[in-house]
Structure formats: C-alpha cells, structure tokens
DSSP file (Angstrom, degrees, kcal/mol; ACC not computed):
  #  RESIDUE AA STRUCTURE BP1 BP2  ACC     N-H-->O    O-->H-N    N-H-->O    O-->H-N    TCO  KAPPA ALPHA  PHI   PSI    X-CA   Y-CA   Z-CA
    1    1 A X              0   0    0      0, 0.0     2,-0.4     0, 0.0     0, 0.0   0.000 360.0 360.0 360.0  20.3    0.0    0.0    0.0
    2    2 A X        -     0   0    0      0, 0.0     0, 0.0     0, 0.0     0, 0.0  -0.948 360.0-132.6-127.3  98.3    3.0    2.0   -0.1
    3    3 A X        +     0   0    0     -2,-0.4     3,-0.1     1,-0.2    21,-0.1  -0.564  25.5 172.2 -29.4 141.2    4.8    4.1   -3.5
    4    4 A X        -     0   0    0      1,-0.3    21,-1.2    19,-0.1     2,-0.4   0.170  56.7  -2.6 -99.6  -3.2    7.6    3.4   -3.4
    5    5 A X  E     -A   24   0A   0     19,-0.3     2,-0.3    28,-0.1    -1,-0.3  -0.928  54.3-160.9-151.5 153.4    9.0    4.9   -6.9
    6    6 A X  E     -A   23   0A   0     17,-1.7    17,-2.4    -2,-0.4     2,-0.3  -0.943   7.5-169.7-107.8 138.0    7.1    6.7   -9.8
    7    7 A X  E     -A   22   0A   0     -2,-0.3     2,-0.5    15,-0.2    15,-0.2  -0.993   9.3-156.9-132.9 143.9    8.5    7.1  -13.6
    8    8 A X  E     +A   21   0A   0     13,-2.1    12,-2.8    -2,-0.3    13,-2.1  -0.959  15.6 175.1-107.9 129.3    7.0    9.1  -16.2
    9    9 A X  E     -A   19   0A   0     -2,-0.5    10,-0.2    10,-0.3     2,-0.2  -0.718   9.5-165.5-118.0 143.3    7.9    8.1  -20.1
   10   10 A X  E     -A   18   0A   0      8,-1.2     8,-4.6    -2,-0.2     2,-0.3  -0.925  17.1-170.2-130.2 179.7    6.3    9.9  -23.1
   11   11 A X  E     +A   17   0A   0     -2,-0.2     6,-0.2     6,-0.2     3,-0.1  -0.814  37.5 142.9-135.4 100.0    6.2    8.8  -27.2
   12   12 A X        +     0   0    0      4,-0.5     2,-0.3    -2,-0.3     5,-0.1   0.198  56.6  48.5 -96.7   3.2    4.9   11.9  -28.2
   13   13 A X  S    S-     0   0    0      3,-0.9     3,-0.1    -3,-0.1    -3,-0.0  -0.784  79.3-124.4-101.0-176.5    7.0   11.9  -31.5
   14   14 A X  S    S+     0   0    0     -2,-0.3    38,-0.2     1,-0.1     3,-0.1   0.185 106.5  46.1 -71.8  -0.2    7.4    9.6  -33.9
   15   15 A X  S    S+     0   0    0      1,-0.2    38,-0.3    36,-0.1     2,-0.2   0.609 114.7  25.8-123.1 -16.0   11.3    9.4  -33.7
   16   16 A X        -     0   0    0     -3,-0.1    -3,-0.9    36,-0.1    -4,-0.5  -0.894  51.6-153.0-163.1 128.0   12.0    9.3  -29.7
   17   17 A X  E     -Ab  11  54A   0     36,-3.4    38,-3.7    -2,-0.2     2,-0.3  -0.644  26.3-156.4 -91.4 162.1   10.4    8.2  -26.7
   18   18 A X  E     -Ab  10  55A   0     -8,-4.6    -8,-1.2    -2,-0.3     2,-0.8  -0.886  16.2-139.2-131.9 153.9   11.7   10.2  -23.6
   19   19 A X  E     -A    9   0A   0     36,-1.9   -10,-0.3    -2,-0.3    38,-0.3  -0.996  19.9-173.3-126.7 126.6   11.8    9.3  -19.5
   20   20 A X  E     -     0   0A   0    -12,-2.8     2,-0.3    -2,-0.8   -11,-0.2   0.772  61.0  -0.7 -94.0 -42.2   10.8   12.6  -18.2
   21   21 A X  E     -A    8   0A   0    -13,-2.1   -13,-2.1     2,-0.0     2,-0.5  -0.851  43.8-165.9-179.2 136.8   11.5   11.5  -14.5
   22   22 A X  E     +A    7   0A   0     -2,-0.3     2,-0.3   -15,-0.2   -15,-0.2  -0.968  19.3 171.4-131.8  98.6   12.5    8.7  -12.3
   23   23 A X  E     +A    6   0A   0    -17,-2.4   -17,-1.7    -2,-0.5     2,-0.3  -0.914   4.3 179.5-127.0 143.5   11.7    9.3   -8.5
   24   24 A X  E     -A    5   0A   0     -2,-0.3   -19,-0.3   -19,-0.3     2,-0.1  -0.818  43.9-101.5-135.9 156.5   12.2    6.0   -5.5
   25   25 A X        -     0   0    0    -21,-1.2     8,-0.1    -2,-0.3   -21,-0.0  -0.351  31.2-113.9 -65.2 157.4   11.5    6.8   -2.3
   26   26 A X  S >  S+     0   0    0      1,-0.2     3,-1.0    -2,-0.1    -1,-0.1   0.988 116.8  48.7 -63.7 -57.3   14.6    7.6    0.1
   27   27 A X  T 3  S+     0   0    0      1,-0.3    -1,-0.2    -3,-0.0   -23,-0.0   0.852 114.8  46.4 -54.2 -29.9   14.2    4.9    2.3
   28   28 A X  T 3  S+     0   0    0    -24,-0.1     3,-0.5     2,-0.1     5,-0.3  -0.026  82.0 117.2 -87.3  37.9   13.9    2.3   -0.9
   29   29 A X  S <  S+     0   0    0     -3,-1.0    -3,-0.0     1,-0.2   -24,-0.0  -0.780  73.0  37.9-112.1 149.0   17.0    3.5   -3.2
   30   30 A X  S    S+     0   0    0     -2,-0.2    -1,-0.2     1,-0.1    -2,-0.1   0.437  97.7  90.9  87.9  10.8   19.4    1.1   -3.7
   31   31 A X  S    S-     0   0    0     -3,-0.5    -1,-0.1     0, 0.0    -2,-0.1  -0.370 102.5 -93.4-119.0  18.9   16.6   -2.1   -4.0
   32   32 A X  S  > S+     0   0    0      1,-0.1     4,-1.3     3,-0.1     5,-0.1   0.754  95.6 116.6  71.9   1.9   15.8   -2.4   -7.5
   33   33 A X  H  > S+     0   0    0     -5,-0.3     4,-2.4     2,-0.1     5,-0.2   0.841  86.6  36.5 -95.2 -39.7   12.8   -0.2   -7.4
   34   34 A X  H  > S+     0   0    0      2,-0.1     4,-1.7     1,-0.1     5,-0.3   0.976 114.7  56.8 -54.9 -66.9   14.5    2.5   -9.9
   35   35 A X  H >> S+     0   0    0      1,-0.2     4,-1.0     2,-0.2     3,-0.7   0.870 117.5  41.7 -16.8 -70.1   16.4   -0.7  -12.1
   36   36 A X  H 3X S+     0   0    0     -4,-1.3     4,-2.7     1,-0.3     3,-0.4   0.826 107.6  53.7 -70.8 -37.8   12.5   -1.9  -12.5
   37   37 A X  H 3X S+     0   0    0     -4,-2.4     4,-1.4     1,-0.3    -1,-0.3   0.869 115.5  43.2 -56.5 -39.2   10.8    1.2  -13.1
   38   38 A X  H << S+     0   0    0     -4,-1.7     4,-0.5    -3,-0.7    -2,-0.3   0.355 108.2  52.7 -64.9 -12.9   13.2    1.9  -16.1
   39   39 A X  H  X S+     0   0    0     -4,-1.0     4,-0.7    -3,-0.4    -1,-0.2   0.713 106.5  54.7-106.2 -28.7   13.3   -1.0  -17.5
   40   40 A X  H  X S+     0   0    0     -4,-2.7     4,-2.3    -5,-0.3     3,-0.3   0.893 109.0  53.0 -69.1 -16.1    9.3   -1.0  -17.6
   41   41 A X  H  X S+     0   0    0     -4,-1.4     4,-1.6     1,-0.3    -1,-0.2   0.942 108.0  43.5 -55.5 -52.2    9.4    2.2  -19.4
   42   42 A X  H  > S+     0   0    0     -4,-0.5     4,-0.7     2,-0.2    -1,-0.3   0.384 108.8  57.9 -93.0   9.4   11.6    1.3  -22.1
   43   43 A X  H  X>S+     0   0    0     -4,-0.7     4,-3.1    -3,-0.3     5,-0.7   0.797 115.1  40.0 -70.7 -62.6    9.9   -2.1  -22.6
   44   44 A X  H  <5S+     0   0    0     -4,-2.3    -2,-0.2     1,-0.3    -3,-0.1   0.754 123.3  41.2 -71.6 -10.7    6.3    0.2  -23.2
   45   45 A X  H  <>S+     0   0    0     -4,-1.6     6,-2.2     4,-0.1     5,-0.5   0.903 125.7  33.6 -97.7 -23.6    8.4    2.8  -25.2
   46   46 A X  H  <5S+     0   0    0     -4,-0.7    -2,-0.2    -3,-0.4    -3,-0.2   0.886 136.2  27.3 -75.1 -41.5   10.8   -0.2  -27.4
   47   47 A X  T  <5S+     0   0    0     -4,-3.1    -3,-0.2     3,-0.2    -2,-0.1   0.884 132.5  24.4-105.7 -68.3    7.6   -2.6  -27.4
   48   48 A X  T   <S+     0   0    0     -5,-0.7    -4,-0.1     1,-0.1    -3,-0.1   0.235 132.5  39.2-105.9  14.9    4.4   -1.1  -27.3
   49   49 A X  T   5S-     0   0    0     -4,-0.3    -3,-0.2    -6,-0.3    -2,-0.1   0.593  84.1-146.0 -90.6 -71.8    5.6    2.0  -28.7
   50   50 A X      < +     0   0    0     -5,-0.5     2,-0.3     1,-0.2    -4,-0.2   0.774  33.9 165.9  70.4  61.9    7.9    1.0  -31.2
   51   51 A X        -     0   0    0     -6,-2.2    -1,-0.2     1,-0.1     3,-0.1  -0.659  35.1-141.2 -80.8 142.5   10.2    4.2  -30.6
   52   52 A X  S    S+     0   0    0     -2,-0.3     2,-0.3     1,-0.2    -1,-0.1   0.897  86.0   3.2 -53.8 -51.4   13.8    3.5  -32.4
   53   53 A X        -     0   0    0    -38,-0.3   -36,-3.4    -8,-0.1     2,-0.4  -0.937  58.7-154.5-154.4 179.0   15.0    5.0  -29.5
   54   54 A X  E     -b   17   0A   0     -2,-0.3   -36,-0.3   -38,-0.2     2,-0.2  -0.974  18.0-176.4-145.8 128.5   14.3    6.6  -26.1
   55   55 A X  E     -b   18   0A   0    -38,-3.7   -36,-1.9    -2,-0.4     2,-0.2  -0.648   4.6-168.9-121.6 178.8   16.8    9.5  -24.4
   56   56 A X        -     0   0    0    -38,-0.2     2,-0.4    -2,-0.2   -36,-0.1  -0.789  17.9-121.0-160.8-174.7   16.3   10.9  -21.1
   57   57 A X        -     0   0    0    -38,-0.3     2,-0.3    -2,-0.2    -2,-0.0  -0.940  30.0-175.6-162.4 115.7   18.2   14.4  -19.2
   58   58 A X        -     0   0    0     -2,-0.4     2,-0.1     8,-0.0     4,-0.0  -0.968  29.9-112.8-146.6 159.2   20.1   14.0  -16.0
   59   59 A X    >   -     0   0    0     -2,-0.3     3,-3.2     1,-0.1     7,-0.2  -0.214  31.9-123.2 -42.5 115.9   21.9   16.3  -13.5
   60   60 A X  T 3  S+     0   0    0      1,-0.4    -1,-0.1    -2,-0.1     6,-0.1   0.807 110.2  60.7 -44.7 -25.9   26.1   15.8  -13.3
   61   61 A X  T 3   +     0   0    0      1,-0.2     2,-1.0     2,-0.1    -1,-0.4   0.265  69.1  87.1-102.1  32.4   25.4   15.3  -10.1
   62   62 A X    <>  +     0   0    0     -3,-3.2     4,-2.5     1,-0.2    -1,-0.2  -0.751  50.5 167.2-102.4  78.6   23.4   12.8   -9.8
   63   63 A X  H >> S+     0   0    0     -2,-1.0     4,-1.5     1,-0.2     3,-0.8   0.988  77.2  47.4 -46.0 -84.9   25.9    9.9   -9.6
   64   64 A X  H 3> S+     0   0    0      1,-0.2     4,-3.0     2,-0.2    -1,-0.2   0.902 109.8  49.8 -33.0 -59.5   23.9    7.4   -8.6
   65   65 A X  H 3> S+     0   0    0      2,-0.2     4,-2.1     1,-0.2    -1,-0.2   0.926 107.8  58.2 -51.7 -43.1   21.2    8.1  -11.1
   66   66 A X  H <X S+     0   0    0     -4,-2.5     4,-2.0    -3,-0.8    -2,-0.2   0.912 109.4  51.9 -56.2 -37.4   24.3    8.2  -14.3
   67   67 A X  H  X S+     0   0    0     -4,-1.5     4,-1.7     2,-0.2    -2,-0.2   0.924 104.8  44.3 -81.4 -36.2   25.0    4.7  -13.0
   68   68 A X  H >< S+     0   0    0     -4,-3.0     3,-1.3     2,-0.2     6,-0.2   0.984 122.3  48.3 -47.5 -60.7   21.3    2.9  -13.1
   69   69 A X  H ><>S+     0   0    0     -4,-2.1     5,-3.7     1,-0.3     3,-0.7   0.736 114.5  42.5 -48.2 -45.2   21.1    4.8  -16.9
   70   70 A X  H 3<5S+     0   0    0     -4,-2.0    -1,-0.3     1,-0.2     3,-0.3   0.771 107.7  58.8 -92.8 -25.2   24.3    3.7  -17.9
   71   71 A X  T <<5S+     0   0    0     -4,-1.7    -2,-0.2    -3,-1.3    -1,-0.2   0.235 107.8  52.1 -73.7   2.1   23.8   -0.3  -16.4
   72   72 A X  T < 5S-     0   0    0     -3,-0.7    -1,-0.3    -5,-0.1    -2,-0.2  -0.036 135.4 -88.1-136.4  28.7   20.7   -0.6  -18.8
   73   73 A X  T   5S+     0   0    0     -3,-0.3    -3,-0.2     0, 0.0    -2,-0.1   0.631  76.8 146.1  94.9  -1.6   22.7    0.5  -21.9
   74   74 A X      < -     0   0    0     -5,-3.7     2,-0.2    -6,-0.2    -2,-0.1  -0.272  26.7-168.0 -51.6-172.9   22.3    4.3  -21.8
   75   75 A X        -     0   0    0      0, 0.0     2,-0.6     0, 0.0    -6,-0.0  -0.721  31.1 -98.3-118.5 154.5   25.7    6.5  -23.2
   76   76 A X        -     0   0    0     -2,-0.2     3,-0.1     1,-0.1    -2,-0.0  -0.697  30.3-174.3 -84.3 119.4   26.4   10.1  -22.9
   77   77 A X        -     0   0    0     -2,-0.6     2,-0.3     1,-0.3    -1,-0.1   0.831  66.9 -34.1 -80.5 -44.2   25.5   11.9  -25.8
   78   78 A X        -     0   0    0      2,-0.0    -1,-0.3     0, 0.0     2,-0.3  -0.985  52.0-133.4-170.9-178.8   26.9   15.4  -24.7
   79   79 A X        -     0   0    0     -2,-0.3     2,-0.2    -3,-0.1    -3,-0.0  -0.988  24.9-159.0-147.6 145.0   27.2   17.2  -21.4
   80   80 A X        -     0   0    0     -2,-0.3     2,-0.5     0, 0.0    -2,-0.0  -0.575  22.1-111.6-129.6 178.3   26.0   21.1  -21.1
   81   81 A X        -     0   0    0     -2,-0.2     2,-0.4     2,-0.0    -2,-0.0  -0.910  38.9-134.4-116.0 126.5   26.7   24.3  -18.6
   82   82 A X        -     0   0    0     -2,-0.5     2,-0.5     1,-0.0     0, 0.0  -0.628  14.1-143.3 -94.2 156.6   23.5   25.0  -16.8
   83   83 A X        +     0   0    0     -2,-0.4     2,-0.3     2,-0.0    -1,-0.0  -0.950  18.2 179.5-121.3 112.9   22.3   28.7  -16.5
   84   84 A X        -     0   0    0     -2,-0.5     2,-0.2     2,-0.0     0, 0.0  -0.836   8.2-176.7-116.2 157.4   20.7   29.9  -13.7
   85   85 A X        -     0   0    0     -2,-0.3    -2,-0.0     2,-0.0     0, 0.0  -0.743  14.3-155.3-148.9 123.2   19.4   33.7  -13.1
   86   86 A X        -     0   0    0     -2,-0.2     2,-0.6     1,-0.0    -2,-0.0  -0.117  26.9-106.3 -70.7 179.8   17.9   34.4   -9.7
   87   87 A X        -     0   0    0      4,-0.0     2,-0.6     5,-0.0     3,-0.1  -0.961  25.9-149.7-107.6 137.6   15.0   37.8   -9.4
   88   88 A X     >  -     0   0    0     -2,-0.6     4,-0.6     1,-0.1     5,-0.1  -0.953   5.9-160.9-111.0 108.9   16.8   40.6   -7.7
   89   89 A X  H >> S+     0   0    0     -2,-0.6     3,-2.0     2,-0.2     4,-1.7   0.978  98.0  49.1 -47.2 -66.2   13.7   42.4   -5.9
   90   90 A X  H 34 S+     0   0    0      1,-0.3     4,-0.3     2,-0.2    -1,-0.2   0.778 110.4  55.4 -54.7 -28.5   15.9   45.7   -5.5
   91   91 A X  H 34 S+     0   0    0      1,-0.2     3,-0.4     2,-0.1    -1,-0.3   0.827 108.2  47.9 -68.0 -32.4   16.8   45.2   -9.7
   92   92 A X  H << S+     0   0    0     -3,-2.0    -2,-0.2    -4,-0.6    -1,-0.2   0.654 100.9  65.4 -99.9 -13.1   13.2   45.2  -10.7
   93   93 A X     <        0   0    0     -4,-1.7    -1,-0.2     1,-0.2    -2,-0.1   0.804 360.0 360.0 -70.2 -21.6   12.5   48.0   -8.8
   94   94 A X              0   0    0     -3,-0.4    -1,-0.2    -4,-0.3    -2,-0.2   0.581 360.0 360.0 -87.4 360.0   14.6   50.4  -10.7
C-alpha cells in the first residue's frame, strides 16, 4: 500500500520516446525499485511504442542516477553548462 517509486515516459513523437522523471522513495533507493521502473518504461516505449529510440536528461550530479542509466545501456551523448538567473527584488524595482 506504499509508492515506493514513480516514472514518467512519453512517445509523443514519432522518432524518440523520452523518460521525463525517475523518483524512488529515500528509504527504498538502492533495492531495485529504480532498475525496475526503467526498465518497464523502455519495454512500453521499445515494445508497445515502437520508438527506435528513447533519451532521457540528468543532473552531473546525480551519480547514482548516471549509473542505473548507464547499467541498462544508456551512453552520454553530450554534457552542457546550466544557466541559472535568480529575481533581484531591488533590480526590478529600478
């Protein structure tokens, strides 16, 4: 009666299915409940989809998360500089 994980997958082209987001509870990481959720994804997006292929987006730091990806046959396609800008109250005033 318990989540323990959620993943969301979409097909919405014809050329790549995508895994939008892969969440395990803290207490359950490190049990196979991420491994299983990913691998049912890319069964409904390889199988009952019939995507060629399926990419996904994660954080450099997510260590842990690069290794599940990379232990079911992802590779790194390219690696980017993230861009932040905070709102400065005292800027917007002027």
């Amino acid at each position: 009666d318990t989540i323990l994980g959620y993943c969301y997958a979409t097909s919405d082209s014809q050329d790549e299915g995508y895994i939008e987001f892969i969440g395990v509870d803290e207490a359950t990481r490190g049990q196979g409940v991420g491994k299983q959720l990913l691998l049912t994804a890319l069964h409904w997006l390889f199988t009952d989809k019939n995507m060629p292929q399926v990419g996904l987006t994660v954080l450099d730091f997510r260590t842990n998360a690069k290794k599940l990806y990379e232990a079911v046959g992802f590779k790194l396609l390219y690696t980017g500089v993230s861009l932040e800008l905070k709102r400065e109250t005292e800027r917007l005033r002027d």
